[in-house]
SETI-216000 format. One record per atom (N, C-alpha, C): residue number from 1; residue in three letters; x, y, z. Coordinates in steps of 0.02 Angstrom, whole numbers. Atoms other than C-alpha are relative to their C-alpha. Layout:
% residues N
  num  residuo       u       v       w
  NUM      Ala       X       Y       Z
...
***
This chain:
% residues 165
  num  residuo       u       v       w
    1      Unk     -23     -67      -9
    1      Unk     732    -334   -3131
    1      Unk      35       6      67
    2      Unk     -37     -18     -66
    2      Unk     863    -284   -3012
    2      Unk     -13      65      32
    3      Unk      52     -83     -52
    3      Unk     810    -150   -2865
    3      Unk     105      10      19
    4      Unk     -43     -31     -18
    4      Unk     971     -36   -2834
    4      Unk       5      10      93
    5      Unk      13     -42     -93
    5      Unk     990      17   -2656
    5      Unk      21     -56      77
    6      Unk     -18      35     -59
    6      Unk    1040     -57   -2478
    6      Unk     -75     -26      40
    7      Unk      48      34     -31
    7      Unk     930    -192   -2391
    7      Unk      -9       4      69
    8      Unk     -29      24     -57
    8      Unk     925    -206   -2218
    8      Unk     -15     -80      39
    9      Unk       2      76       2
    9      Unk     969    -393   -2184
    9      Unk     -40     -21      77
   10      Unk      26      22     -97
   10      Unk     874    -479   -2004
   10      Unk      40       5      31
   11      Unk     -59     -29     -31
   11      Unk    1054    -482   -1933
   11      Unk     -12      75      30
   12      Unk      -2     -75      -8
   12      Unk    1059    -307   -1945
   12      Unk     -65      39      33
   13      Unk      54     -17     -15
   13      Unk     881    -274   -1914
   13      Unk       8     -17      99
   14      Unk     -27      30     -81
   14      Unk     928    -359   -1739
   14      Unk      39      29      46
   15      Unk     -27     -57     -18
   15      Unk    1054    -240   -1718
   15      Unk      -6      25      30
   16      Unk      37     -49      -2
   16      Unk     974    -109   -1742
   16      Unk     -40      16      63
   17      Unk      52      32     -47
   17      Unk     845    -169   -1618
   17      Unk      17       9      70
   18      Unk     -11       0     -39
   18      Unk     935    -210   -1488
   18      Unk      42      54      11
   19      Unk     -35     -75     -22
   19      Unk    1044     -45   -1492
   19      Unk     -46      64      43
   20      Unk      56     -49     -38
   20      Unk     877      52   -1481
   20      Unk     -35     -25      61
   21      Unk      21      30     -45
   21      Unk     823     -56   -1351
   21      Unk      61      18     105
   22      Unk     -63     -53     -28
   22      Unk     993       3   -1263
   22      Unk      -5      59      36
   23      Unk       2     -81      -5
   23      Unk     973     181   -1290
   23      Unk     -52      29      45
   24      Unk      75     -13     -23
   24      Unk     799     174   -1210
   24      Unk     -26     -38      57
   25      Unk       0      58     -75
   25      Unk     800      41   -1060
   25      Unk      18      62      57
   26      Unk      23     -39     -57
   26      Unk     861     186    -959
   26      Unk     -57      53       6
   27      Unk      35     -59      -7
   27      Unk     740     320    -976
   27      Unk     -25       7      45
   28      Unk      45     -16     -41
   28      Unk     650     389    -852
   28      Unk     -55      52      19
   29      Unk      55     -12       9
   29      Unk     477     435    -819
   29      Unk     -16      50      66
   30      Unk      17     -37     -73
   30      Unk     423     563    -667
   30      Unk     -45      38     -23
   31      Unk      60     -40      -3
   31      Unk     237     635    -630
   31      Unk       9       7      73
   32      Unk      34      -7     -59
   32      Unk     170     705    -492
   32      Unk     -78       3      18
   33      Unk      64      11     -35
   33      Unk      30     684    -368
   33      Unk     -20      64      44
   34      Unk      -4     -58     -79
   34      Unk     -58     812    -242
   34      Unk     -60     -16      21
   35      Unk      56      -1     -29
   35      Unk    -175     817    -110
   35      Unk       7      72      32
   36      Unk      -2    -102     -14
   36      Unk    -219    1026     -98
   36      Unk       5      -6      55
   37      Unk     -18     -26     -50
   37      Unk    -193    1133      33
   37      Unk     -79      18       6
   38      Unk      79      -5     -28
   38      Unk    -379    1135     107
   38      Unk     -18      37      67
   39      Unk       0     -44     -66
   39      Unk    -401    1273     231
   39      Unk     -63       7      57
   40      Unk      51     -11     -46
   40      Unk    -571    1245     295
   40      Unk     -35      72       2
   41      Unk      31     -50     -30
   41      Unk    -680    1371     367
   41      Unk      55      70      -1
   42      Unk     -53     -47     -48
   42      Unk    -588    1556     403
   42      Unk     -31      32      37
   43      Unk      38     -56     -65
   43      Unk    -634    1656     556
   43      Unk      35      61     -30
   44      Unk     -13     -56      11
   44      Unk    -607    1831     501
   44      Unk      16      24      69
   45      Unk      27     -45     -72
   45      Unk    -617    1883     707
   45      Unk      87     -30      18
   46      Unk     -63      13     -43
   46      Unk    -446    1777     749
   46      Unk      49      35     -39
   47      Unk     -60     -30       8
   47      Unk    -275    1862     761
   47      Unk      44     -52     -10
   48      Unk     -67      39       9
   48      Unk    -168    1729     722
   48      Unk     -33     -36     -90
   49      Unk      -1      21      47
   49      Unk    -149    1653     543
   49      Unk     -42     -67      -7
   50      Unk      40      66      28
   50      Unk    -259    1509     459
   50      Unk      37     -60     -32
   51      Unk     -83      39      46
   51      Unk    -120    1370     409
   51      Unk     -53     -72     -13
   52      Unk      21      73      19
   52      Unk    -144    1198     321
   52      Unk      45     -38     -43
   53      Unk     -44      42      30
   53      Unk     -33    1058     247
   53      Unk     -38     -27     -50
   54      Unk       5      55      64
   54      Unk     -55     976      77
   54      Unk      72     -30     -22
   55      Unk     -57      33      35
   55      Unk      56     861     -25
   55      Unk      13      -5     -55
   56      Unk     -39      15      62
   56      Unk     159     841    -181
   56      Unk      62     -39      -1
   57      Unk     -24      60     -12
   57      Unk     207     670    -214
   57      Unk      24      -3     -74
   58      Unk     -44       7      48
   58      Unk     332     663    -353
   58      Unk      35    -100      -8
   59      Unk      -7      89      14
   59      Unk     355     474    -423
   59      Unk      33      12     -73
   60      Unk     -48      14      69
   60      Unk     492     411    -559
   60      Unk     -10     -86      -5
   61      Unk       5      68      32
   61      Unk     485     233    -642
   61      Unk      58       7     -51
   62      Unk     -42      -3      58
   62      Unk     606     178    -779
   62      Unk      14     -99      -8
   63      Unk      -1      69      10
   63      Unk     604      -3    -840
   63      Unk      68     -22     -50
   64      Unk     -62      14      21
   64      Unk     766    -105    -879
   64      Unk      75      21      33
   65      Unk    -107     -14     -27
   65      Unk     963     -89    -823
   65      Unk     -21      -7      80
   66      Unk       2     -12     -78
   66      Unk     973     -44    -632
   66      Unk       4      40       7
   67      Unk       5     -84     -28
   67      Unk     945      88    -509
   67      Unk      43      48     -44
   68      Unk     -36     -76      40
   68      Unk     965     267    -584
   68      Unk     -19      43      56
   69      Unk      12     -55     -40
   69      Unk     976     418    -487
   69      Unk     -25      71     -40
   70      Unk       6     -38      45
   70      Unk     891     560    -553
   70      Unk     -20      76      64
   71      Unk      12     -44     -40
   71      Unk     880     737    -492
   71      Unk     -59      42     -17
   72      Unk      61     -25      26
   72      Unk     727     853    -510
   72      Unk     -17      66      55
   73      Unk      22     -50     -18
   73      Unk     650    1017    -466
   73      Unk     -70      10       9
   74      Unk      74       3       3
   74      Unk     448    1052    -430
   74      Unk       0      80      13
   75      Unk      13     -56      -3
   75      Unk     400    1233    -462
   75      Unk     -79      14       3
   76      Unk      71     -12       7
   76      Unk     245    1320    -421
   76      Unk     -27      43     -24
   77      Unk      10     -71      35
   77      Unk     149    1441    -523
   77      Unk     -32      68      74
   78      Unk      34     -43     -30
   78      Unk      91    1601    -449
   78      Unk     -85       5      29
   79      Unk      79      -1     -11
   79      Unk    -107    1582    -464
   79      Unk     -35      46     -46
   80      Unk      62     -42      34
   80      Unk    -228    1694    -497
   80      Unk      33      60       9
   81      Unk     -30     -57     -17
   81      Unk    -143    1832    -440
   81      Unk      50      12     -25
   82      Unk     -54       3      25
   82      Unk      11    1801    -530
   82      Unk      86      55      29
   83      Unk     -30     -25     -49
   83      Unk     122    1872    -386
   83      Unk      18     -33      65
   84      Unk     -39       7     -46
   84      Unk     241    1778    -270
   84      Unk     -37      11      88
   85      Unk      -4      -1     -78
   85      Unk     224    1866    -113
   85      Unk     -60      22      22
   86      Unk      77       3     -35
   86      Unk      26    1877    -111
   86      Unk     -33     -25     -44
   87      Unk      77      25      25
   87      Unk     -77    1757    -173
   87      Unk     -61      -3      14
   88      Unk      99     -32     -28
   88      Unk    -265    1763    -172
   88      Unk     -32     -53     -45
   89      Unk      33      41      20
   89      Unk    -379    1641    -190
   89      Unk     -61      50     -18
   90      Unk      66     -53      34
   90      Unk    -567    1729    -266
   90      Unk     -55     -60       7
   91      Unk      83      21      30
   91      Unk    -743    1688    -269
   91      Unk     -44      22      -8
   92      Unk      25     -51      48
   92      Unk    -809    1791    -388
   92      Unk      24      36     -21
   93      Unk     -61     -48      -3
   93      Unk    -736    1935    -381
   93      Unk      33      28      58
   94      Unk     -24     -17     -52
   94      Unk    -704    1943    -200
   94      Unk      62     -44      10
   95      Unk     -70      35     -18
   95      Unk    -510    1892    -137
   95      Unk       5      -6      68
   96      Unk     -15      33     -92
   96      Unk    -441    1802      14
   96      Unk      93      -4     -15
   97      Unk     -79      19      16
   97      Unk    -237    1826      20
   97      Unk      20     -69      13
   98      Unk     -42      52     -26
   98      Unk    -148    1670      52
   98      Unk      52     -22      -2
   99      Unk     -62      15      40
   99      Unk      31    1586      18
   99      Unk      -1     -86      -4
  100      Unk     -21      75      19
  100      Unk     112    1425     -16
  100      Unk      85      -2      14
  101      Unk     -78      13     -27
  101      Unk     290    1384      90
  101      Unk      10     -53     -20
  102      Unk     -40      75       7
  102      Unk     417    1258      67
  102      Unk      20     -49      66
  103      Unk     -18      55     -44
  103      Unk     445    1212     234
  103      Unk     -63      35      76
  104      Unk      43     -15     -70
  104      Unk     353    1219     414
  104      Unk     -21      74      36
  105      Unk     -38     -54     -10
  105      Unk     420    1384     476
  105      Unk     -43      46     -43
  106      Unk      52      -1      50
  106      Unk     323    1440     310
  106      Unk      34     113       4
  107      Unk     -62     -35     -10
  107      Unk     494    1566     293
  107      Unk      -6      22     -87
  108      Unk     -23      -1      77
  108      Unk     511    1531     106
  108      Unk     -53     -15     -45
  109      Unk      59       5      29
  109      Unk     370    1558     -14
  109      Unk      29     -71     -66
  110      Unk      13      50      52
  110      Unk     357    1412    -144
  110      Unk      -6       0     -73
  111      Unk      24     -45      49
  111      Unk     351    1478    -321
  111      Unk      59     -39     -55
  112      Unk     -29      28      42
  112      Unk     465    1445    -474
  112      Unk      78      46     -22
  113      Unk     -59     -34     -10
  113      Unk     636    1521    -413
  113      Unk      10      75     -23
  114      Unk      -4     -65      37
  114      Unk     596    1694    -486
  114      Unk     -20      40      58
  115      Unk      35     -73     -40
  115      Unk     555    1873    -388
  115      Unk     -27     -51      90
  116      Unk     -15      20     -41
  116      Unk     609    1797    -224
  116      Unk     -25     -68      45
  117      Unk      27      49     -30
  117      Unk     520    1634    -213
  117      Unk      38     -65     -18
  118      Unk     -45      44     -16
  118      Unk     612    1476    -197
  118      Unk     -22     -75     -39
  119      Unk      26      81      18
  119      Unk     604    1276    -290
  119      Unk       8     -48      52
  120      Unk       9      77     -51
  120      Unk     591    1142    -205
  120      Unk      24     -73     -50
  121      Unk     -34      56      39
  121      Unk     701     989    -257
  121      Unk      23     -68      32
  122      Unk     -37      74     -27
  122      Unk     782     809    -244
  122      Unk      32     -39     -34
  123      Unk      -6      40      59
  123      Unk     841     674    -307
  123      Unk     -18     -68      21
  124      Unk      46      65      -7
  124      Unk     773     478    -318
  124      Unk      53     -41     -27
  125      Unk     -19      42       8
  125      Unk     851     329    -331
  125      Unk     -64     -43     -11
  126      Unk      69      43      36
  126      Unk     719     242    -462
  126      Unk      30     -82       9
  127      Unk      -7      73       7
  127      Unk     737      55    -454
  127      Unk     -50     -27     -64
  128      Unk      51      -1      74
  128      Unk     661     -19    -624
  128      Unk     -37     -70      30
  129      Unk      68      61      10
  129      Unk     506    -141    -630
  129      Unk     -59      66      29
  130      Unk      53     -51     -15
  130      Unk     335     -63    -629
  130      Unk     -45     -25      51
  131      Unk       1      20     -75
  131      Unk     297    -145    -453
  131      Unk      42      40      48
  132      Unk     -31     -25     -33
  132      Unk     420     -36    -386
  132      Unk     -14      69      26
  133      Unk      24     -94      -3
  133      Unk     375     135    -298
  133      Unk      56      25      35
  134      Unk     -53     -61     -33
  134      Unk     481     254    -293
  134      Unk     -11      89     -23
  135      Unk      37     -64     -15
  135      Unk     419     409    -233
  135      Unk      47      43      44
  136      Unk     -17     -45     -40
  136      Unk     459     572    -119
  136      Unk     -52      35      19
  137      Unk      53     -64     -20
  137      Unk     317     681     -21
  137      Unk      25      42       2
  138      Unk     -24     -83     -34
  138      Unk     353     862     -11
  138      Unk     -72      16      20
  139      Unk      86     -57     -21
  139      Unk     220     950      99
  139      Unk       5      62     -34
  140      Unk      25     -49      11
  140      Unk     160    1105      39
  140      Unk     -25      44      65
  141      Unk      27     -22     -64
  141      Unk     131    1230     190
  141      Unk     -55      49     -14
  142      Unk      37     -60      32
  142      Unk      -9    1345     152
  142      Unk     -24      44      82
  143      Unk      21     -30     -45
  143      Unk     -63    1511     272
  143      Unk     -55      34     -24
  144      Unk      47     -44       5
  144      Unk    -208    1627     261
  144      Unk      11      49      58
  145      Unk       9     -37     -47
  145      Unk    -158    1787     348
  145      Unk     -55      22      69
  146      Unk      69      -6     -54
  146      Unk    -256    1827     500
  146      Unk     -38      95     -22
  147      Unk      51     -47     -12
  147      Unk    -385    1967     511
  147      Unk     -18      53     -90
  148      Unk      20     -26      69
  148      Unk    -445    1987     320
  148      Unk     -60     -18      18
  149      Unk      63     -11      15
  149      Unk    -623    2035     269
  149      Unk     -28     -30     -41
  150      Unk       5      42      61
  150      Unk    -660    1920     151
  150      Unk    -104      23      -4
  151      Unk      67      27      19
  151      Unk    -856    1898      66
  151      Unk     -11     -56      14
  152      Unk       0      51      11
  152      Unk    -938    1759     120
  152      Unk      15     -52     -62
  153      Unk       4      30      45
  153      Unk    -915    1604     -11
  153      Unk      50     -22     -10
  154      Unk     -43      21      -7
  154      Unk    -809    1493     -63
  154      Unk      60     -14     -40
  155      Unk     -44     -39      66
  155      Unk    -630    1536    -129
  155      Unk      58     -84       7
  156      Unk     -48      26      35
  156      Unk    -505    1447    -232
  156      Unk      49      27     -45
  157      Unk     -45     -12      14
  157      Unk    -349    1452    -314
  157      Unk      16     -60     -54
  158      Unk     -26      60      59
  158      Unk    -285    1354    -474
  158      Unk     113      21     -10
  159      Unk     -78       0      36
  159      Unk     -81    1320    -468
  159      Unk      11     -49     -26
  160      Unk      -8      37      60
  160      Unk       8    1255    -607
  160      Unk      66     -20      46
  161      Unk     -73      19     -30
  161      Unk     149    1137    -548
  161      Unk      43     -39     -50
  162      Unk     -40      19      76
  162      Unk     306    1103    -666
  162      Unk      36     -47      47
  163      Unk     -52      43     -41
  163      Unk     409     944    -624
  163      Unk      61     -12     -56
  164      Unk     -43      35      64
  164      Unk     574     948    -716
  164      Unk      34     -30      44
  165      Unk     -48      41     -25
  165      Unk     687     815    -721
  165      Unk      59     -31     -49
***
């Protein structure tokens, strides 16, 4: 009995193969890393602000061809508070304001380019093999206004961070 229909021969299968193999050698891969913004202790009694540095370490890989350059954005969610220009960490139901800048100065709030807060971006020159690191730190600047009343105990904050690329 004869079967109707198109085969696909090993030749072709080879092709095939190596086309998709092609199409897919460049891709590239990017996560990120962080080490929070950890503020310590706050004195409620000092007049000057409570500041602290964390990091967000953005890493790309891509196996096959040669260097690619890729560009990318890191946005930050709002929090708990779901508001830009005052976040608040809680513990319980008591709040502690705080923010999250993009740079030192701690000028430009950090957020996901909407209702006046700003992304944070770059771009990488990935080199392929998975021995290779290729990374970027961005600090994170974080403040805690000075002279809030907080409840004792100890507060936190959950942000969501988007990395497109």
């Amino acid at each position: 009995r004869r079967r109707s229909g198109r085969t696909l021969t090993q030749a072709g299968l080879a092709l095939v193969l190596a086309w998709f193999a092609a199409a897919t050698a460049f891709a590239i891969d990017c996560t990120v890393a962080t080490s929070g913004v950890a503020f310590g202790a706050y004195d409620a009694t000092l007049a000057t602000p409570t500041d602290s540095v964390g990091n967000i370490t953005v890493r790309c890989s891509h196996v096959g061809g040669g260097a690619q350059k890729t560009s990318y954005t890191v946005a930050l969610s709002a929090g708990s508070s779901g508001d830009f220009a005052r976040r608040t960490m809680r513990a319980g139901k008591s709040t502690l304001d705080y923010n999250l800048f993009s740079s030192a100065t701690r000028t430009q709030v950090w957020g996901n380019g909407s209702r006046g807060s700003t992304l944070v971006g770059g771009s990488l020159l990935v080199n392929p093999g998975k021995f290779t690191i290729n990374e970027i730190v961005h600090p994170i600047y974080g403040r805690i206004p000075p002279l809030q009343s907080p409840e004792p105990g100890s507060y936190s904050d959950n942000i969501l961070i988007t990395l497109s690329f």
